[in-house]
N, C-alpha and C positions, 0 to 999 in steps of 0.2 A: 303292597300295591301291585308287584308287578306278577304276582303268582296270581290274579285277579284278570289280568288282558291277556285276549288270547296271540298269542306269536304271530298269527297268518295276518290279525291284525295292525298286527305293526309293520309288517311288512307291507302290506297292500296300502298304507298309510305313507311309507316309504315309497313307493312308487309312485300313487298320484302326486304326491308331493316332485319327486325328479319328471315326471312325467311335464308336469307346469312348468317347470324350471327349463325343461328342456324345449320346449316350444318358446319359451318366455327368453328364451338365448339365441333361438334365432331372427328375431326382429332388432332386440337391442343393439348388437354389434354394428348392425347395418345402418343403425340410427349413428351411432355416432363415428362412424366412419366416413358418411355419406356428407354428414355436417360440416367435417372439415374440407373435404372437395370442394363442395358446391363452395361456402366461403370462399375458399381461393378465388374461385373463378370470379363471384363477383368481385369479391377486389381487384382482378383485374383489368373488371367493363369499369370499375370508378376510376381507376387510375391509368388506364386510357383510354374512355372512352367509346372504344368498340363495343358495335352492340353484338357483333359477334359471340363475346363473352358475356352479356344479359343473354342471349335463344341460350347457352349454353348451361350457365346456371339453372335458368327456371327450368328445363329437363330435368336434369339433376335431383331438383329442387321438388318436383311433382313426382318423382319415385322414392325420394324420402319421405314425403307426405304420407301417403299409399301407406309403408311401410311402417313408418311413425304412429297414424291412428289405428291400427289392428294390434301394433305392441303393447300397447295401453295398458289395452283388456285384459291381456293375459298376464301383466305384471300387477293389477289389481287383485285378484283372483290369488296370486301367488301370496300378496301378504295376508289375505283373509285366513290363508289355511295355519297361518302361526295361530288363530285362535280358536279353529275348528276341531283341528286335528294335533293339533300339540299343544294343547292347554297346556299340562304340566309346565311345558319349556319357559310358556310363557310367564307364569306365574310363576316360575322361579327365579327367570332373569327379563322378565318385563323392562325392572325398571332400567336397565340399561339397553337391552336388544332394541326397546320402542323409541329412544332419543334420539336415535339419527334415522331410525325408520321417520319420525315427525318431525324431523328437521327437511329429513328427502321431500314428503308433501309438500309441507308449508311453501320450504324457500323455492328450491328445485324447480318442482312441478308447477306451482305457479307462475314461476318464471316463463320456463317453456311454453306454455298456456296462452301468456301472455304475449309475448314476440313470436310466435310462430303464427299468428292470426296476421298482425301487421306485415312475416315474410310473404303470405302465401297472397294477401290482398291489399299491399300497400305499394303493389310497383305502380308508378306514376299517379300513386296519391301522397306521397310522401317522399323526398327529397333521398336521391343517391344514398347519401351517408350516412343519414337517418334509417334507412334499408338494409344495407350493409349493415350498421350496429345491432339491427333486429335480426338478423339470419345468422352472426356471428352470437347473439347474447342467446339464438334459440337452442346453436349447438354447444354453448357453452353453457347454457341450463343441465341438457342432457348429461354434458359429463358432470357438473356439481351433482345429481341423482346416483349419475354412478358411483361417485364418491362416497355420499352418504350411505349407500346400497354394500360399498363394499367395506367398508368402516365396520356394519354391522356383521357380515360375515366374515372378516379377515377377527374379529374380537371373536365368534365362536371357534377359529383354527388355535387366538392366543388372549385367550381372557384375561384382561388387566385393569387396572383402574374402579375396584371394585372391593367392596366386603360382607359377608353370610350376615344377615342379622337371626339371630335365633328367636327371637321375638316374634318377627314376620312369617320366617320360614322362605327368606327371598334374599338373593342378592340385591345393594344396591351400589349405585357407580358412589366413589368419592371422590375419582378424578378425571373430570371428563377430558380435557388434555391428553391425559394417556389412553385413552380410549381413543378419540377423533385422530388423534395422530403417533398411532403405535408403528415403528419398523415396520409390521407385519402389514399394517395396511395402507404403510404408504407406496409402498414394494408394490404390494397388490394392484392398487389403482393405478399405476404408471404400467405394468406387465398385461392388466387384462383391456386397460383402454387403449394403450399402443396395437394391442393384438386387436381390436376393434378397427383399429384404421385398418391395418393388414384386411380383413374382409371386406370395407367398403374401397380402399383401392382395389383389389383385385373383384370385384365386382363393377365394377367404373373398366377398368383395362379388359375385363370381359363381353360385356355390352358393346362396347365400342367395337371390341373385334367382330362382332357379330356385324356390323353395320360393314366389316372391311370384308367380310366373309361376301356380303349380299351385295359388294359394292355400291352401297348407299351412304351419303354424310361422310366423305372422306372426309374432308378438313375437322370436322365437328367429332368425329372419331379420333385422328391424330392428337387432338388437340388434347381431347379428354383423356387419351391414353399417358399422356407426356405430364400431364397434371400430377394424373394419379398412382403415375409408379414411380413419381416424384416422393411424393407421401407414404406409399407401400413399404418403396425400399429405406426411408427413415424409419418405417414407423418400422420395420423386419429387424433393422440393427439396435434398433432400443431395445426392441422387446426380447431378443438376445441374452443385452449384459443382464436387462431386469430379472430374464428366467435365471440369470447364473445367481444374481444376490437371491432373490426368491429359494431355490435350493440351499443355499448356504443357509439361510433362514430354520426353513425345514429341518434342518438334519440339528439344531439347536433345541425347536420346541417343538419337533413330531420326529423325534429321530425314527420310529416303528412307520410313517410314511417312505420316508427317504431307503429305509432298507426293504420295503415292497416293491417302491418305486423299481429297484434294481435286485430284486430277488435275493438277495445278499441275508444267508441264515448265520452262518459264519462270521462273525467281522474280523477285523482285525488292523495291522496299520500297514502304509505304504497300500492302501486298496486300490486295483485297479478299477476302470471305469468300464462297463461292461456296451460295448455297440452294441451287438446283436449276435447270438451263437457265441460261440468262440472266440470270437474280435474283441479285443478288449485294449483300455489305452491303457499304459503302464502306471500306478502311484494317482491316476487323475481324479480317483472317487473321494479318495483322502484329501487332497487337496482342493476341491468341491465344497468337500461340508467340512473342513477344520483349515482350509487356508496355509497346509501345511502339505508337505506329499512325503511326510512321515506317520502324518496323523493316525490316531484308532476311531473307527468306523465301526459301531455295534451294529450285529446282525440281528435277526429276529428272535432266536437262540438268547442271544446273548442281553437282548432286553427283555426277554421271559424270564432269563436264570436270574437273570441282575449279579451282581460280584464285581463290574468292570470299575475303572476307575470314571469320572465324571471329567467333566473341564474346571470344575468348581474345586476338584478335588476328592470329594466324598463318591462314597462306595453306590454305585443302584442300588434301590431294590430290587428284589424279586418281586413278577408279577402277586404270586401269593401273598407274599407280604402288602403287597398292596392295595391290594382285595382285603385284606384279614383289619388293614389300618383304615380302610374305607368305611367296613362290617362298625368298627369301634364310632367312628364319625355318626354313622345312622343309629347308632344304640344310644350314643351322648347325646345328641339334638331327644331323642326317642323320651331321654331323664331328663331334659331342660325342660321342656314341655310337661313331663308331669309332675316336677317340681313347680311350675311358674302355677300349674294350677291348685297346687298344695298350699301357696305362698312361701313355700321352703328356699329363704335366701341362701341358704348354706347348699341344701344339691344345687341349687340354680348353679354357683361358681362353680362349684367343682365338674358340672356337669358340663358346662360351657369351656372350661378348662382342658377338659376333653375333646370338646370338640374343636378349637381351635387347634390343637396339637395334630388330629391328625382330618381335618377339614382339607387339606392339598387331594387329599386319597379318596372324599366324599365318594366321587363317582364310579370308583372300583370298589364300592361296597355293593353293587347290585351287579356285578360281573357273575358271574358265574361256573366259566372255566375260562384258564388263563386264554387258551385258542380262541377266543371271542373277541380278544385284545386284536388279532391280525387279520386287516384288510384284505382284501381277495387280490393275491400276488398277481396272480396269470393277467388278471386285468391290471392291476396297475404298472405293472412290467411294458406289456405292450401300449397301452394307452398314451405312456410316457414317451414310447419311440418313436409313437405316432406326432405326437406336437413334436418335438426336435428335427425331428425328421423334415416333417413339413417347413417346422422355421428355416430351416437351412434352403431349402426350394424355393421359397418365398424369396429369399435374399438374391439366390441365383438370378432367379424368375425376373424380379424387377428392373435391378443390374442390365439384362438381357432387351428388356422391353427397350431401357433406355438408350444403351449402344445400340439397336438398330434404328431410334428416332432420331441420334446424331448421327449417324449415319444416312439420313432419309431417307432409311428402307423400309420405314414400318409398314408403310401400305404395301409391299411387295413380296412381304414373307407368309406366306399362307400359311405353312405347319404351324408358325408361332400367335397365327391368329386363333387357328385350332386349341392350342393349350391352354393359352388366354384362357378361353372360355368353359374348359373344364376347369381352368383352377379353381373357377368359382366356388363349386363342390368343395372343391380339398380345405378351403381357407376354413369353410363353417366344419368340416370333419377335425380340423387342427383345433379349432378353439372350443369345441365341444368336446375333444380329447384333454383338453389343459384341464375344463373345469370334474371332466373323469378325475383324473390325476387329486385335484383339489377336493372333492369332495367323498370318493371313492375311499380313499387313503386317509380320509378323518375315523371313518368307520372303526371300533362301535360310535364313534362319542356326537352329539349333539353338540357340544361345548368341548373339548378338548379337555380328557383329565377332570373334568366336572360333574357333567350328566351325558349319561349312554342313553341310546336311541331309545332304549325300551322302558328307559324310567320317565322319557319325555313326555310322549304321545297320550294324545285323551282315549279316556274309557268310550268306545263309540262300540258297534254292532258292525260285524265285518262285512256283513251284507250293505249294510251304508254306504259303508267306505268303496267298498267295491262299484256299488250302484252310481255314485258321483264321478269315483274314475274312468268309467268308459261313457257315460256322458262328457265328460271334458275332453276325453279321447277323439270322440267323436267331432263335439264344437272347437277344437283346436285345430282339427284335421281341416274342418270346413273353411276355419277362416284362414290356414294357411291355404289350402287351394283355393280362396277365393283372393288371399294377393298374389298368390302368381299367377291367376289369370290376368289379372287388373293390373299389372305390371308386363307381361308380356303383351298386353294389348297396346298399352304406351309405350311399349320399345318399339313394336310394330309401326305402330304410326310416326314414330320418331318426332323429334325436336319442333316447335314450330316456325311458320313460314317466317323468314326475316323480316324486321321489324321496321316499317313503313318509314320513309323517312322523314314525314309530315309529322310521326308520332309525340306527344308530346314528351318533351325534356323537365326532369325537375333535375336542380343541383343542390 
């Protein structure tokens, strides 16, 4: 199959594919970051009645909108291409990839659908608390999507709850339990939606500033600042421990990420933790991913050669071996199949016998040379120091905003309105670094240990594939400049005019 596609095609497949993903990341985060703000705020025009805090939500409230319907599009678009451009993937692990993909529709997206019509046109048609439960059920739609969303991708970094039918020629789930709520993705969802607030606080604390810059909406700026790096700096300390258990993760069932991650060819125990250059913390890498700060830490080297001891006990393989056990996997499925059509019960078991033995190694039978195994270090090295880095500024950052609002100097400190409003940038550079980190560092494999990119992808013409990626290049490009125009046009105009005090009340 795979001496049949050409390489440039996989790879330009590869690209529109992250190319989606990476437009399709900078609208989400901001959705569900934005969700919890605005929330707050109306709870606390219901629960005291200031309508101070209704002008301030529905701000809010109307640049999540904005942002919300052009995400859509491009997260539609993203699931289409599991079945354009990676049939294989699909028709291998459909039957599980697609169950919380159709859970995400159904429940999720309905949901949101549903109460975000009643947030954006149900003020003073619908009763305070009845409002407030549709603006809270719309952002809590979002995160249930993101759930299902990351369920299915945290099961490609650690695929469980599942078994090969030789029959089909497909994996299918037999425990959805371990599926819907494995370690890996519960880790997940709490580390990449925590880091979601982190960008819609610090887009909230950056607007604002903009309005202390121009001296316009002091109050409505203070206020929104104090909200929101209220939320920033919880969400900066979660997403913290969650990166620290997430690592610990990693270095279990991607230990060849976690040794890119830190360029570490070498391993060995008592590893130190590498800062940057030279800088390095004593024992801290060992104690990271084994919980120990004696522990052994395989390097890249050392998970090619295999020989080391495991946690389990037993010896690695070598990659070779691994490939060579994979090779035997693709030969036994190869004899089950031409026995089943012989009606030969006898090769059938033994064939199948075969393949169950060495079925863990299926995916390094289309490997090719052991180097294919290792993710591109330089980039996952830095990418990594990139998010860390940033988390730790985020922390400071918030911390910072908030001593000067008790202090009542926020309106007075100009430099810090300044930074405000670049961190914008850095927060979406930090979380589009983590997902480098996450999906850089999987590479080759589609599936972790299962199937490699190049066995996934459908037979297409590269000329295709190319031709639809700079079209989407294109309409991505457009509809992200067309919400920051439409977005900077409604920060311009700012909040609106206080609200009459004839106006009607529902409770």
């Amino acid at each position: 199959m795979l001496e049949s596609i050409d390489t440039s095609m996989i790879d330009w497949s590869r690209a529109q594919f992250a190319l989606t993903a990476i437009y399709h990341w900078l609208f989400v985060p901001l959705t569900l970051g934005l969700a919890v703000v605005m929330g707050l705020m109306e709870t606390l025009y219901v629960a005291t009645g200031n309508e101070f805090w209704k002008r301030t939500a529905k701000f809010w409230m109307k640049l999540f909108g904005i942002n919300f319907a052009i995400g859509v599009a491009t997260g539609l678009i993203l699931e289409f291409q599991f079945g354009t451009n990676w049939s294989n993937y699909s028709w291998f692990v459909g039957d599980i990839f697609g169950a919380p993909l159709a859970i995400e529709g159904i429940l999720a997206f309905f949901m949101e659908a549903t109460f975000v019509a009643v947030m954006f046109f149900g003020w003073n048609k619908v009763g305070k608390r009845f409002h407030l439960a549709s603006t809270w059920l719309t952002g809590l739609g979002a995160t249930i999507s993101a759930w299902w969303i990351l369920v299915a991708n945290s099961w490609m970094q650690y695929p469980v709850g599942m078994e090969f039918n030789p029959e089909t020629m497909r994996n299918e789930m037999v425990d959805f339990m371990a599926v819907a709520f494995s370690p890996v993705a519960v880790m997940k969802f709490f580390h990449t939606v925590l880091s979601s607030w982190i960008i819609g606080a610090a887009f909230v604390v950056g607007v604002s500033a903009w309005y202390l810059i121009r001296k316009r909406e002091k109050q409505f700026a203070m206020a929104s600042m104090k909200v929101a790096a209220g939320v920033g700096l919880f969400a900066a300390l979660v997403t913290a421990g969650t990166g620290d258990q997430s690592a610990y993760q990693v270095a279990q069932v991607q230990p060849m990420k976690l040794a890119a991650m830190e360029a570490l060819y070498d391993g060995g125990t008592h590893e130190p933790l590498t800062v940057v250059g030279p800088v390095k913390i004593p024992e801290m890498l060992s104690f990271l991913a084994t919980r120990e700060f004696s522990g052994y830490v395989p390097g890249i080297n050392d998970l090619l050669n295999g020989g080391f001891k495991q946690a389990d006990g037993s010896l690695a393989l070598s990659a070779e071996q691994k490939m060579e056990n994979g090779k035997k996997a693709i030969a036994a499925l190869a004899d089950f199949r031409k026995a089943k059509e012989e009606n030969d019960a006898s090769a059938m078991q033994i064939a199948r016998s075969n393949l169950e033995k060495n079925m863990p190694y299926f995916g390094y039978g289309y490997i090719n040379e052991p180097s294919e195994l290792v993710p591109h270090v330089g980039v996952m090295f830095w990418a990594f120091r990139v998010m860390v880095g940033l988390g730790m500024y985020f922390i400071l950052f918030f911390m910072l905003v908030l001593f000067f609002a008790w202090k009542h100097k926020l309106a007075q400190i100009n430099w810090l309105h300044w930074i405000a409003l670049w961190t914008i940038p850095l927060a979406y550079i930090a979380s589009h670094a983590g997902w480098i980190v996450a999906e850089v560092g999987r590479q080759p494999w589609t599936i972790q240990d299962m199937l490699p990119v190049g066995a996934a992808v459908s037979k297409l013409e590269t000329g295709a594939v190319q031709t639809t990626f700079f079209i989407f290049l294109v309409m991505f490009t457009v509809l992200l400049v067309a919400e920051i125009g439409i977005m900077v046009k409604a920060i311009r105009k700012g909040p609106e005019a206080d609200v009459a005090p004839t106006e009607k009340r529902n409770g």
